[in-house]
N, C-alpha and C positions, 0 to 999 in steps of 0.2 A: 477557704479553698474556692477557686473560680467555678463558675456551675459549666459542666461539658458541653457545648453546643452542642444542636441538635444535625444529625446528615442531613443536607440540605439535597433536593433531586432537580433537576433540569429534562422533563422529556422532548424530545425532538421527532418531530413527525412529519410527515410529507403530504402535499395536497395536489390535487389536478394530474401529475404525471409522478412517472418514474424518472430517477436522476437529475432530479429539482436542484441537489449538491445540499442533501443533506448530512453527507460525513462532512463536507469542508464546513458549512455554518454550526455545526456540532463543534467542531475542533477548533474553530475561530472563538468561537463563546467562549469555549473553556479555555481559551489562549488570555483574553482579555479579562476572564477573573483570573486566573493567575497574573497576571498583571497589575493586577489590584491587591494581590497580597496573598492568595488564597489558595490551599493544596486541591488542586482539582483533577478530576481523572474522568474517562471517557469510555462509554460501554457499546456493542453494537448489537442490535442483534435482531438477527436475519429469519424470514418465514420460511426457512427452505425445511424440509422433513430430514434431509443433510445432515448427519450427524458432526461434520465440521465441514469447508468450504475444499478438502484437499481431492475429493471427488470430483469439482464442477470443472467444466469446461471454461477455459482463459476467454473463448471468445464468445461463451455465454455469461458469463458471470464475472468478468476482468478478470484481472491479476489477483493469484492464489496469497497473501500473503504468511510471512510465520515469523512467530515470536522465539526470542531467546529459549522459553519453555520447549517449542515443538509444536507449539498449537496452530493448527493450517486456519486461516481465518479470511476474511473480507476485507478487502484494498482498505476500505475506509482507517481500520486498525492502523495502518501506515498513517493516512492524514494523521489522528490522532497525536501516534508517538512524534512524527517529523512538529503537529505545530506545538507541542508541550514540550519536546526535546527530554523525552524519557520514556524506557525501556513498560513496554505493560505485560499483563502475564492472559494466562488462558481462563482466568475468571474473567477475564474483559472481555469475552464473545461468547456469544450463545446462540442457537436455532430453535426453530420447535424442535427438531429433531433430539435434539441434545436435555431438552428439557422433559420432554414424552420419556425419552429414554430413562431419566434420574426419578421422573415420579415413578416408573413403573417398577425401575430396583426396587423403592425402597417399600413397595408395594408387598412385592417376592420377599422382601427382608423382613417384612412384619411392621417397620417404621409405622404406619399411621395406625397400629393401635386395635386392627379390626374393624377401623371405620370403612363404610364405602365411598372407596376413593372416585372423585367424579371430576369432569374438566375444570367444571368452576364448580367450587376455587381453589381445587388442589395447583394446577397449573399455574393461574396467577401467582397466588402464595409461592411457590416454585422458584416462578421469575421473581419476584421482591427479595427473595431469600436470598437469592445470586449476585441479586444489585449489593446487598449489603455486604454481602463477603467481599466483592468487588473491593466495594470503598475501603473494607477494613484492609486487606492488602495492599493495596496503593496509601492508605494513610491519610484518605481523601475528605477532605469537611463538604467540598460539593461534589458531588457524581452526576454527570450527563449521562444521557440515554437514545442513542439512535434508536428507533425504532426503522425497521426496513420497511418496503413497500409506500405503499400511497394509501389513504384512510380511502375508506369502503372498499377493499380487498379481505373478501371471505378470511384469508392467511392472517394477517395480524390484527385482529378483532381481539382473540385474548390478548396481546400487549395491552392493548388499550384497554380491558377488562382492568388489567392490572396496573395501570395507571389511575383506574378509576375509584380502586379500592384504596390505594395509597392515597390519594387526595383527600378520601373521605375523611382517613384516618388522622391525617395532617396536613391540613390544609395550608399550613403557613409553613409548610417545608416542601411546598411543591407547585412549581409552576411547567406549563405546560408550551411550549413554542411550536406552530407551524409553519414551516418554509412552504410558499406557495409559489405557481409560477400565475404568471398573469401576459398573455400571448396578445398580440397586433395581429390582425389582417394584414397588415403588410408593413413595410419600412415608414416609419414616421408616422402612421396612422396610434388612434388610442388606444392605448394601455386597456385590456378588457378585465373589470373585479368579475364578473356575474360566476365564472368558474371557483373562485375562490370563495365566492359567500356559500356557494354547494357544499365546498370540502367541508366549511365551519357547519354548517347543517349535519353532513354527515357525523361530524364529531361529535356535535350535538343530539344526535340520536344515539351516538354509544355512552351516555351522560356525561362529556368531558363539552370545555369552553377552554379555548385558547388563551391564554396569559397576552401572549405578544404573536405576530404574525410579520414573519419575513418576509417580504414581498421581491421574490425574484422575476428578473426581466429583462429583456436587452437594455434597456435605459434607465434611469435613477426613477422613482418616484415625482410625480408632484403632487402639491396640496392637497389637489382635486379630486384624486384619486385615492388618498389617503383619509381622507375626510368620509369619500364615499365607504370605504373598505370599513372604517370605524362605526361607521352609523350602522350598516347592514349586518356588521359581524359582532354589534355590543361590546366592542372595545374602545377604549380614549385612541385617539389620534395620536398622541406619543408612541402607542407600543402598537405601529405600526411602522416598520422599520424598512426604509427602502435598501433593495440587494441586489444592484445590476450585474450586467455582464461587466469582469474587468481582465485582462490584459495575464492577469500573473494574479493565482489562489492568494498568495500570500498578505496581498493587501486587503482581503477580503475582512480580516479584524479592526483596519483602523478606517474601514469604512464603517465598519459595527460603531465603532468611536464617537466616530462623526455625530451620530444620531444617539450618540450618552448610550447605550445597551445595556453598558455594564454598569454605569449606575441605576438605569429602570430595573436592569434586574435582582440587585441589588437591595435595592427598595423593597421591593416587591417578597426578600425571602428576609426581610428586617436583618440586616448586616450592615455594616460600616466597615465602608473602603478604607484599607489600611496603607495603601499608597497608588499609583500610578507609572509605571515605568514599561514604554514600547521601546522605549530609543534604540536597540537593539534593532530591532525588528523594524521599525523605520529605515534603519541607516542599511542592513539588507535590500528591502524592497527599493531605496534608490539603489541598488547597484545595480538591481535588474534594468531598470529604465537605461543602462547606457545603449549608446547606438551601435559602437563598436560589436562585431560578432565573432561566433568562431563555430562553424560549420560542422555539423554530428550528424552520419549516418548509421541507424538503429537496423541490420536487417536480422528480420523475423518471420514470421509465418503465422503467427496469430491476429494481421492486424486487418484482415477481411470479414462483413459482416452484410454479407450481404452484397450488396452496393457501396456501403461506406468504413471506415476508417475505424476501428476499432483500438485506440491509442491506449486504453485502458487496461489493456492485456500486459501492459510495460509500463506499468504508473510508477510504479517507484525507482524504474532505470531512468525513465526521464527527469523525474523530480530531483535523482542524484545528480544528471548532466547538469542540470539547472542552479542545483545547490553549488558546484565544484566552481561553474562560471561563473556566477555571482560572485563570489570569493576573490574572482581576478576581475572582476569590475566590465565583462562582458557579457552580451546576450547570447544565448545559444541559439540557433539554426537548427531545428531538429525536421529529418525526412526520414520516412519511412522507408523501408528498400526492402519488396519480398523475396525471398532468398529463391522461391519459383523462378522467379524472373532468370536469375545465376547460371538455372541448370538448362534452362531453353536456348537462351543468346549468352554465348561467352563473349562479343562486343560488347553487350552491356556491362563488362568487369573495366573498362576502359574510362567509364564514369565516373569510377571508385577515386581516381585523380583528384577527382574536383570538392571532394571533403575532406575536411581536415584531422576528421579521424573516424573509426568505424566501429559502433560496439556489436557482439552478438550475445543475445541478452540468453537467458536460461529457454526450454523448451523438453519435449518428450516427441518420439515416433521417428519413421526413417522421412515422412511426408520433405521436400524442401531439402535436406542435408547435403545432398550433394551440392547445391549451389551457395550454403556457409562452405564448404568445404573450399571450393573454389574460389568465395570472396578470400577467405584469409588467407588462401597461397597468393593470391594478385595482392592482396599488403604486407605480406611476409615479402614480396621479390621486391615488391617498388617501394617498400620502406615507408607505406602509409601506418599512422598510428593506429593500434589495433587494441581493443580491450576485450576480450572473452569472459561470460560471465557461466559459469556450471558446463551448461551442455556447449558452449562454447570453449572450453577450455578443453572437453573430452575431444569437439570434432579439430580442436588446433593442434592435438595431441593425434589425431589420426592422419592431417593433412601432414605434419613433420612426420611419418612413419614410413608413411606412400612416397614424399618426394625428397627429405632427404636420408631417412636412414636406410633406404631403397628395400623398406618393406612392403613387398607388392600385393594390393590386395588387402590391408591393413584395415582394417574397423573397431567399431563397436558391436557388440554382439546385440545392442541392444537393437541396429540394423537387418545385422546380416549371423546369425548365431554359427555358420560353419564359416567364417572366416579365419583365414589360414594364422594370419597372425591377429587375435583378441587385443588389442592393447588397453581397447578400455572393455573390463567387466564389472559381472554384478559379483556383489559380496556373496561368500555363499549363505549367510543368514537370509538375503534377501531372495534366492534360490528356493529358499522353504520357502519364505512369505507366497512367491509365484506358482509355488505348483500348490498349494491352499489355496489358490482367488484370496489372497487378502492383499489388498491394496491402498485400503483407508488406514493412514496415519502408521505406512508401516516402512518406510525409505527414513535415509539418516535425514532426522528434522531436528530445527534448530542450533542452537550454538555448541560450539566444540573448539577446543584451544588448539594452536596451528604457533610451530617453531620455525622461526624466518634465518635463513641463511644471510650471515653478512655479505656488505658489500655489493648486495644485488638491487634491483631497481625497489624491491616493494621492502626491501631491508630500509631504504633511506625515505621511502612514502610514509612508512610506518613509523619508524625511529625508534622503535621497539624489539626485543627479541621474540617474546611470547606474543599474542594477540587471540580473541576468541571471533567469528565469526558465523552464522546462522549459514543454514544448509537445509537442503530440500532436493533429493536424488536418489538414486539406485545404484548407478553404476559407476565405477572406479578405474582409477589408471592402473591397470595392471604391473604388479607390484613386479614381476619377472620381464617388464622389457622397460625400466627403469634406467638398469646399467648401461644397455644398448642405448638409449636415445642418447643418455647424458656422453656418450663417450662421440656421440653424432652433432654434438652441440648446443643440446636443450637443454635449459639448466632449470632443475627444481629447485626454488627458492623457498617454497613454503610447504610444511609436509607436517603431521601428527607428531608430538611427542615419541610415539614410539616409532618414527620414519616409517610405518606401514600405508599410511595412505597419505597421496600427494595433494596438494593443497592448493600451488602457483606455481605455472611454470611460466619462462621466460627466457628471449634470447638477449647476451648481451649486449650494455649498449652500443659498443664496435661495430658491431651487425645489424643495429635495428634500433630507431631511435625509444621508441617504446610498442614492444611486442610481449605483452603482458595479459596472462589467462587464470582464471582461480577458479574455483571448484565450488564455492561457496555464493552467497549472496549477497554482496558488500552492501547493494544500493539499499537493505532492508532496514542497515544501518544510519543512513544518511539523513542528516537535518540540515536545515537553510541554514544556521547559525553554527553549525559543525559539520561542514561536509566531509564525506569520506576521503581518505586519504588517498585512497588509489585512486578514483573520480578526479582527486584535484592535479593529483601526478599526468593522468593523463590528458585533461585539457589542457596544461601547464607545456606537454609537449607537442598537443596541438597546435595550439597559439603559434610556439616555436615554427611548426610545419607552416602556418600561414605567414 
């Protein structure tokens, strides 16, 4: 009988700054050992005190994501499953928060025995315990490990505690990768290491030594630089790996390629590549490079930060637009449009003309509403393509209320709580949840089966009858003005098994070439190599409009 390998670990750490793109070179890794042959899976896990990510604020912390399970988690979670192209569960994300929380149950439970339980090494041990159940549920031979933050942050000292304890234990089942950045004074000026040899220092003080060091930058590497980084940081010059800035995340693996990755790394945890196959994923990434485009405006209201653009509050609506186009062998055009703007200048609804379709991605609060409101009646009358995603779908459900089922006054309660006609409310399970303050992890999350009416737009995107899709909400089309709208022209297409809660509405396409809204989060599902259906359906009639 063959001897079991042993779980092989990958950690991932960051140096110099915050948002180096350490989920994307996480999920690129583990893209190109599965390409090599090998069941890998992808862990994250964040210093927040957070007991999961469904508290944080979109335009402090991006986009909330959630798995199939319900588990509200960290954007990166999405890179992961979109570059592996499979479903992960809630043992794939962790906090301190989450882990403080588990040691101290089992504290109250008696679990350790009467020992006193102390940070280190209960905590560590904590985290390794989690990595392993991890892998065992995914089925994984290598397991990657974000670690969040940037090394010498007070916050994730113990990860790296627990990194350090693993090492000791098996050294030949653990290597350790830093993405660093490496900054110019200015455009074409040199590449500076001295930041990067710090980060390696600092590592070096929590007793860990870098395996391989990604070196991210506006620009590729050279020798020189590589050389220098090697000598000062006690590594070969091979497994210093150049990671520029490039065009489209996607190509960021077979730039890994370029520089062998997956065979250094490979090497290095003693395995033998059992084949090589990107082609897939090559023949994707040309399709991005066409020239051809097709024009997407995204409005929202989380994408202010300050001064600048916070596009990360909508990572996985864009990376769907992107997926869907690729697929038709175009680029996407993506602008932001804040829906403030809507409610100040109704000329600026006039604009709306000039793209070829318009999504409104999910959101909470009344802040902004009236000017989604007003975009998707200026593309419901002029027939621009329209996609609603959650809270788009309730406010497209309130805009058809007010103007054509001539219910005056019409909202969500979750706006306006004595509005005459409620069309969209809260379930009353979630009525408890609110008059308790409980808000963590307590709206319909994650996936839930939705029966498609034939004959209707998202009946032929889908090609199926049944379908399951992920969800992240509170509030509901009201199940009592239903008959009224559909008898006004709205057509529910997609609704719950037991037709109690509505799912997709839609007007037909006599009336509107694609005016299409769901309740759910399609984009959570979407991969470059499988883009969502609905995504594809309505670039497909974008194009058409262009």
């Amino acid at each position: 009988m063959a001897k079991k390998q042993n779980l092989k670990y990958i950690f991932v750490v960051g140096g110099v700054m915050s948002g180096v793109g350490k989920g994307i070179a996480t999920a690129s890794i583990a893209k190109i050992l599965q390409a090599r042959g090998f069941e890998t899976t992808a862990v994250k896990i964040d210093p927040y005190v957070n007991v999961d990510a469904g508290t944080m604020n979109p335009t402090e912390h991006g986009e909330v994501f959630v798995l199939d399970d319900g588990m509200e988690c960290d954007q990166d979670m999405g890179n992961y499953e979109r570059f592996l192209d499979r479903g992960l569960t809630a043992e794939s994300y962790m906090t301190t928060g989450s882990i403080y929380l588990s040691v101290i149950n089992k504290e109250r439970n008696l679990e350790y025995h009467g020992l006193c339980v102390e940070v280190v090494p209960h905590i560590p041990l904590e985290i390794l315990n989690r990595l392993q159940k991890a892998a065992s549920k995914n089925k994984a031979e290598i397991i990657l490990t974000e670690i969040g933050g940037t090394v010498g942050e007070y916050q994730n000292i113990l990860f790296l505690e627990a990194i350090r304890i693993l090492k000791l234990k098996k050294p030949k089942d653990v290597i350790l990768v830093l993405v660093s950045h490496l900054p110019s004074l200015s455009a074409g000026s040199e590449l500076k290491t001295k930041p990067t040899q710090y980060a390696v220092r600092t590592l070096n003080s929590a007793g860990l030594q870098p395996d391989i060091i990604l070196a991210r930058a506006d620009v590729a590497l050279d020798k020189k630089r590589k050389n220098k980084i090697a000598f000062n940081c006690n590594i070969y010059e091979e497994d210093v790996i150049s990671a520029p800035n490039v065009e489209n995340i996607y190509e960021v693996p077979l730039n890994f390629e370029e520089d062998n990755l997956s065979q250094n790394i490979l090497g290095k945890l003693n395995l033998k590549p059992r084949k090589k196959d990107l082609r897939k994923w090559q023949n994707m990434v040309k399709s991005a490079k066409s020239r051809k485009e097709v024009k997407i405006g995204i409005v929202g209201k989380y994408f202010s930060a300050g001064d600048f653009i916070l596009s990360d509050s909508y990572i996985s609506v864009i990376e769907a637009v992107k997926h869907a186009a690729f697929a038709f062998k175009v680029k996407p055009n993506i602008e932001w449009l804040s829906s403030e703007e809507f409610e100040k200048n109704s000329q600026k609804l006039k604009n709306l003309s000039n793209y070829d379709g318009i999504v409104i991605p999910g959101g909470f609060g009344s802040r902004g509403v009236e000017g989604k409101i007003n975009v998707i009646k200026y593309c419901r009358e002029h027939k621009i393509p329209f996609f609603g995603l959650c809270y788009g779908l309730q406010l497209a459900v309130v805009e058809f209320s007010r103007s054509v089922a001539g219910l005056k006054g019409a909202n969500t309660t979750e706006v306006n709580q004595n509005t005459p006609h409620p069309v969209i409310d809260i379930l009353p399970e979630q009525k408890k949840n609110l008059s308790e303050n409980k808000y963590g992890a307590t709206m319909r999350l994650g996936a839930y089966p939705a029966s498609l009416k034939k004959g209707t737009i998202a009946y032929e995107a889908y090609k199926e009858h049944l379908i399951s899709e992920r969800h992240r909400h509170r509030y509901e089309v009201n199940p009592e003005y239903v008959a009224i709208l559909s008898k006004k022209g709205l057509v529910f297409s997609g609704f719950s098994p037991n037709r109690h809660l509505m799912e997709i509405i839609e007007l037909p396409k006599e009336k509107h070439p694609f005016f299409v809204a769901v309740q759910f989060h399609p984009e959570f599902k979407s991969r470059p190599l499988s883009p969502h259906p609905l995504f594809k359906e309505f670039i497909k009639t974008s194009l058409n409009k262009k």
